[in-house]
N, C-alpha and C positions, 0 to 999 in steps of 0.2 A: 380526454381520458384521465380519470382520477389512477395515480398508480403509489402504491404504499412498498415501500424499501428495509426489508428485517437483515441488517449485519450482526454474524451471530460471531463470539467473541468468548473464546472458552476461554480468557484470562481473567477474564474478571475485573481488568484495567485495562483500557483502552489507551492506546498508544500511537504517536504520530503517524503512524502508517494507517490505523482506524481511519482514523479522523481524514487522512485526504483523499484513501479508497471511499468512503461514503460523501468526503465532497466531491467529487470527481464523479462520479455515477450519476447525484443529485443533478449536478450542473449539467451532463451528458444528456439525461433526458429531458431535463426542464425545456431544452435548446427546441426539443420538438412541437413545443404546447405543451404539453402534459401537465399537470397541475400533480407535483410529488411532496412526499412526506417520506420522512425516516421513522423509522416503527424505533420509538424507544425503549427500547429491551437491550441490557449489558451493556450501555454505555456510561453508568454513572455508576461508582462506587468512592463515597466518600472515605474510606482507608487509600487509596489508590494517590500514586505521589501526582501524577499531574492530570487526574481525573478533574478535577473544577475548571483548570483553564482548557483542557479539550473539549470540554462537556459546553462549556460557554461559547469558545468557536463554533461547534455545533448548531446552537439555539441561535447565533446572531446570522449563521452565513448558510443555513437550511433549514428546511420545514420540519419541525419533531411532532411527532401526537402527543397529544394534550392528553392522554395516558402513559402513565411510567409502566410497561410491564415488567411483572418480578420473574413470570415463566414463562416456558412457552405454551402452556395448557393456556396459561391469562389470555396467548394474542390467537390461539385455536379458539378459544370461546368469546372472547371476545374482541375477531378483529375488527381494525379499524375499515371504514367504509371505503372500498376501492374497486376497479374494474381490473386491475393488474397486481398481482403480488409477486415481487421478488427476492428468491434468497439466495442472500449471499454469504459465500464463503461457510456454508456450512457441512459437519460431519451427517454420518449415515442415520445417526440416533437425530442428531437434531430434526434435518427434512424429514423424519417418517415420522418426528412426532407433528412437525408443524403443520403438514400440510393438509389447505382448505380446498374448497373446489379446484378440480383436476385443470378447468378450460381457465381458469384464473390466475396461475402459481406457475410461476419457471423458477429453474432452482441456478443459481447465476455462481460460475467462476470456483465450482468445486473443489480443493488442492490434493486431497486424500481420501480416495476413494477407488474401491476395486468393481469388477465387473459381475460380482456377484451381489455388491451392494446396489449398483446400479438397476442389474433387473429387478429389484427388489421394493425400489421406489420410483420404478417408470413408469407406474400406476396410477402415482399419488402427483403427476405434474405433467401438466401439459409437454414441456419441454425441457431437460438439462444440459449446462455444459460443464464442463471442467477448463483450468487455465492450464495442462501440462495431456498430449494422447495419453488417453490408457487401451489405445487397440481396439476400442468400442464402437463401432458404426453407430450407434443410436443416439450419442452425444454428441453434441458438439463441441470445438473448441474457439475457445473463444478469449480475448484481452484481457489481464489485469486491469482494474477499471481505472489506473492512476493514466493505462495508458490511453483511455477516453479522449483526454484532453490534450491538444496539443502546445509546442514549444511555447507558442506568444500567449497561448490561455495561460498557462502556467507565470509565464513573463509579468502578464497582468496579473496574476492573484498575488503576485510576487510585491507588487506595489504598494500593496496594501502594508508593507512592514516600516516602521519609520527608524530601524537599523540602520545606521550609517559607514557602509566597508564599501571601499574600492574596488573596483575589478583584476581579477587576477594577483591583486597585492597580499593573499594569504593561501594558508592551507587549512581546510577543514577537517579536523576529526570528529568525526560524530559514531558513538562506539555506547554499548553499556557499560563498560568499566574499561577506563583511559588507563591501561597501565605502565609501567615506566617504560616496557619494551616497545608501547605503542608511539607513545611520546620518542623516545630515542626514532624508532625508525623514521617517523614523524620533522623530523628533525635533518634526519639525511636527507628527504627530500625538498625541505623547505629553505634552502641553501638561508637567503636573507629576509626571506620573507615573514610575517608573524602567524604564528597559530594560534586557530580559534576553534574554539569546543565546546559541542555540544553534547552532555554526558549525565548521568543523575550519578557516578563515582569516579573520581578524581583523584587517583594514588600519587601523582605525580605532581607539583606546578612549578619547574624549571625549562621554563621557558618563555621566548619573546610572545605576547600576544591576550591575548583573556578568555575566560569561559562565560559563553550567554548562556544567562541563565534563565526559567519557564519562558522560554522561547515559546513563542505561535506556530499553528502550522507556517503559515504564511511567512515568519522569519525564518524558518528550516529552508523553504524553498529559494528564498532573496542568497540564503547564505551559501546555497549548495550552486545557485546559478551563478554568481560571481568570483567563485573560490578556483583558484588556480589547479589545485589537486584535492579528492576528497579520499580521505582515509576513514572507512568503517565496517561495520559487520552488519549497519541494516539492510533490510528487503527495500526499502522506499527510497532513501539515498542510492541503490546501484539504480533501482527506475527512473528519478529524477536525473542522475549522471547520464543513461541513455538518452533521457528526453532532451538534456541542455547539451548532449556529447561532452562532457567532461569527465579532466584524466581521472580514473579510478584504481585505486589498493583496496582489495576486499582483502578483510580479516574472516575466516572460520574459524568459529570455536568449537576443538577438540573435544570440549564437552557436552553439549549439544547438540540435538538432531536439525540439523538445517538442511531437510531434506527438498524442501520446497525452493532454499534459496540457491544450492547445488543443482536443480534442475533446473533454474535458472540462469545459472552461470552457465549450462553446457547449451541449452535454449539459444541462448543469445550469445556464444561464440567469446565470455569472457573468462575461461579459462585461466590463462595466460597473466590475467587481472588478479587472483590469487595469489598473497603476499608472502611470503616468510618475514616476519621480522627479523630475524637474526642474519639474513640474507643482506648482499647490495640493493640499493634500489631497482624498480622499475624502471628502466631506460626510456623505452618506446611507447609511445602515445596511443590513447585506448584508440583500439580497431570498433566503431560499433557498424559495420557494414552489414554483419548477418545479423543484428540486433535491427536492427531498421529495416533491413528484408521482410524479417520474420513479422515487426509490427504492421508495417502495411500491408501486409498480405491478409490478414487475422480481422484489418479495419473492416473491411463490408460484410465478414461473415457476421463479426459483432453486434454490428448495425440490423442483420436482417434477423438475428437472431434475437433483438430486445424489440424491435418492430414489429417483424409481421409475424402474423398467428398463424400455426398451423392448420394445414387444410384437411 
């Protein structure tokens, strides 16, 4: 079965967590036969700070279409030749515009969307899920696709980075803007250990340790799998933390709607994982007991849900 893959990306710049949600997917199903492609649409913008080096991971480590689309009318008129279309991670506008034959199209891993948008394009797709219930019997629920892969996939993709750090001998920050109060907490918990950072702003560098810099997906995960504690505010770092159970300090930002990663944190029972900086540290070591409930529980519906067609 030929199956074609649309990650739709309302930033306009694709960002570490793109890039190993659509490697993770890619790899997921390739594992069954399937002969897949990633529909190139919103993953390249040259304004975009580390759009060339994600965009290149892309091209060397999955299959892109040999068209660049600029819209989503381009991949409506003309899409690429497949028996399966999957979309991911898109809003109510994107799926009602995109979608081609009904028995052809599942709309995969929805994060915001109400039950009035849903009736509304259960017309236009054979089958949808969403990654969080909205109360809907018609949906399904189903995995964030990072969580597709498991601990030694990831272990092994891991390999591929020729980064050289010890195990347990640091603490990872990886944040959007490192700033001094992140660094100071930062610090509390990394008694003698060095910190390392991965970050595109950097207020701060008083401290033992370095900042890598256009890091690979593949060094993000070597780094997050070996790092004694990880300090950050991404979505993909608390996923990977789950995946390798390592200790976690999630930062939210005040300013910011992190609606999706707060349902997250309550999802998978890390709560407790949400930091004050100006607070003592984190004592106690992450609980991911209902985090790993919740993922294997989620496993087969996932599977029967990207497999079998509806009857």
């Amino acid at each position: 079965m030929e199956v074609a893959i649309s990650f739709f990306n309302n930033r306009k710049n694709i960002e570490y967590q793109d890039a190993l949600q659509i490697y993770s997917l890619f790899e997921y199903i390739k594992k069954f036969g399937d002969q897949v492609q990633i529909i190139d649409y919103s993953l390249y913008d040259s304004k975009g700070k580390n759009n060339k080096l994600l965009y290149d991971f892309l091209e060397d480590n999955t299959i892109l279409t040999s068209i660049r689309y600029n819209s989503i009318n381009e991949i409506k008129e003309y899409p690429p030749l497949a028996d399966k279309y999957i979309f991911v991670n898109g809003d109510f506008s994107e799926l009602s515009a995109c979608a081609l034959e009904k028995d052809k199209c599942i709309a995969y891993g929805i994060k915001d969307i109400n039950k009035d948008e849903i009736g509304s394009i259960e017309q236009k797709y054979e089958k949808i899920s969403t990654l969080f219930d909205i109360g809907d019997n018609s949906v399904t629920r189903c995995l964030d696709p990072m969580f597709l892969l498991n601990c030694d996939q990831w272990d092994e993709f891991s390999q591929k980075s020729k980064l050289n750090v010890e195990k347990d001998k640091y603490i990872l920050v990886y944040c959007d803007n490192v700033t001094k109060d992140i660094l100071e907490y930062s610090r509390k918990i990394s008694e003698d250990l060095k910190i390392y950072i991965v970050s595109d702003k950097v207020q701060f560098m008083f401290y033992k340790g370095k900042r890598i810099k256009n890091a690979m997906p593949y060094d993000l995960v070597k780094l997050i799998e070996n790092a004694k504690d990880i300090v950050t505010n991404h979505e993909d770092a608390i996923k990977l933390s789950i995946i390798f159970n390592k200790n976690l300090h999630i930062i939210l930002d005040e300013n910011k709607e992190d609606n999706y990663k707060i349902e997250m944190i309550n999802e998978y029972g890390l709560v407790d994982r949400v930091i004050n900086l100006y607070s003592d540290k984190l004592e106690e070591k992450t609980d991911y007991t209902q985090a790993d409930e919740k993922i294997n529980s989620l496993k087969e519906i996932t599977f029967k849900f990207i497999q079998e067609k509806n009857t």
